[in-house]
VOGU-3710 file (C-alpha; in Angstrom, 3 decimals, decimal comma):
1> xxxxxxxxxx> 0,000/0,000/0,000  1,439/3,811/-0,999  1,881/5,774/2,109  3,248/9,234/3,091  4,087/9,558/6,366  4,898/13,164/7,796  6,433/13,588/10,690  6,562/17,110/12,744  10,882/18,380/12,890  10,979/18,069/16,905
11> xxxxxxxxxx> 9,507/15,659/19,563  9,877/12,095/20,448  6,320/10,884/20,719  3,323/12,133/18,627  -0,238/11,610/17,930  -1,139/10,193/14,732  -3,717/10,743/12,083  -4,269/8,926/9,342  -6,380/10,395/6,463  -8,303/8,672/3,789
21> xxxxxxxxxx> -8,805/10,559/0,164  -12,616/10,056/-1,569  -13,191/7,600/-4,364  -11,153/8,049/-7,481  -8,700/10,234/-5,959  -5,537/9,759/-4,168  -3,043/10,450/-1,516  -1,400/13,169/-3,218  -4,228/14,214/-5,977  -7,217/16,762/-5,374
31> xxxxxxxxxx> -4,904/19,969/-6,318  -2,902/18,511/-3,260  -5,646/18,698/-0,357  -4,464/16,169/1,504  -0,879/17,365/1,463  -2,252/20,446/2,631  -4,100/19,408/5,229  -1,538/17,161/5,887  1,208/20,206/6,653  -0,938/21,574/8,948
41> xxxxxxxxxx> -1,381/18,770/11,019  2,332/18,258/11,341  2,688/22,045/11,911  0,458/21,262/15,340  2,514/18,711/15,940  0,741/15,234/15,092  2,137/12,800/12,579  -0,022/12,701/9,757  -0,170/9,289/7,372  -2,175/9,268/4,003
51> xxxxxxxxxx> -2,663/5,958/2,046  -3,676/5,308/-1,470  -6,824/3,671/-1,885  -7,070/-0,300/-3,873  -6,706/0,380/-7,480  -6,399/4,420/-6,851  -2,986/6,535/-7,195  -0,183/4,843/-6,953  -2,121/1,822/-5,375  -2,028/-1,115/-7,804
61> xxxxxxxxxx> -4,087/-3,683/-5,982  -7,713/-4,620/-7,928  -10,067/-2,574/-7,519  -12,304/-5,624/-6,071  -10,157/-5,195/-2,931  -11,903/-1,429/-2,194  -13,410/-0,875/0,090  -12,899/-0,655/4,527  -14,135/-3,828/4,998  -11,448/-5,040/2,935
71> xxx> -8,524/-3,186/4,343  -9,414/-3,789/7,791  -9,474/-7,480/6,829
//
């Protein structure tokens, strides 16, 4: 699974937060919302994770695997 994982410049321990782009999108698509959002996060000091969906950005896994059921599985 694609990840992006961004991690605040000081601290040893952090809070995490993972987020999820919509259907047919992706973790670094959307005019870059998530990475965005994502600095933000990180600015307040929580490490913030976004994941590309089954068959969606850089995600090559069939798209019969979408789905939360599936992932949590």
């Amino acid at each position: 699974m694609p990840i992006q994982i961004d991690i605040p410049d000081s601290g040893d321990k952090f809070a995490a937060m993972l987020l999820v782009h919509g259907f047919m999108s992706s973790r670094n698509n959307d005019n870059h919302m998530l990475a965005r959002i994502s600095k933000k996060i990180v600015e307040a000091g929580i490490v913030a994770v976004r994941i590309d969906l089954c068959s969606m950005g850089e995600n090559l896994y069939s798209r019969e695997n979408y789905g939360m059921k599936v992932m949590i599985e």
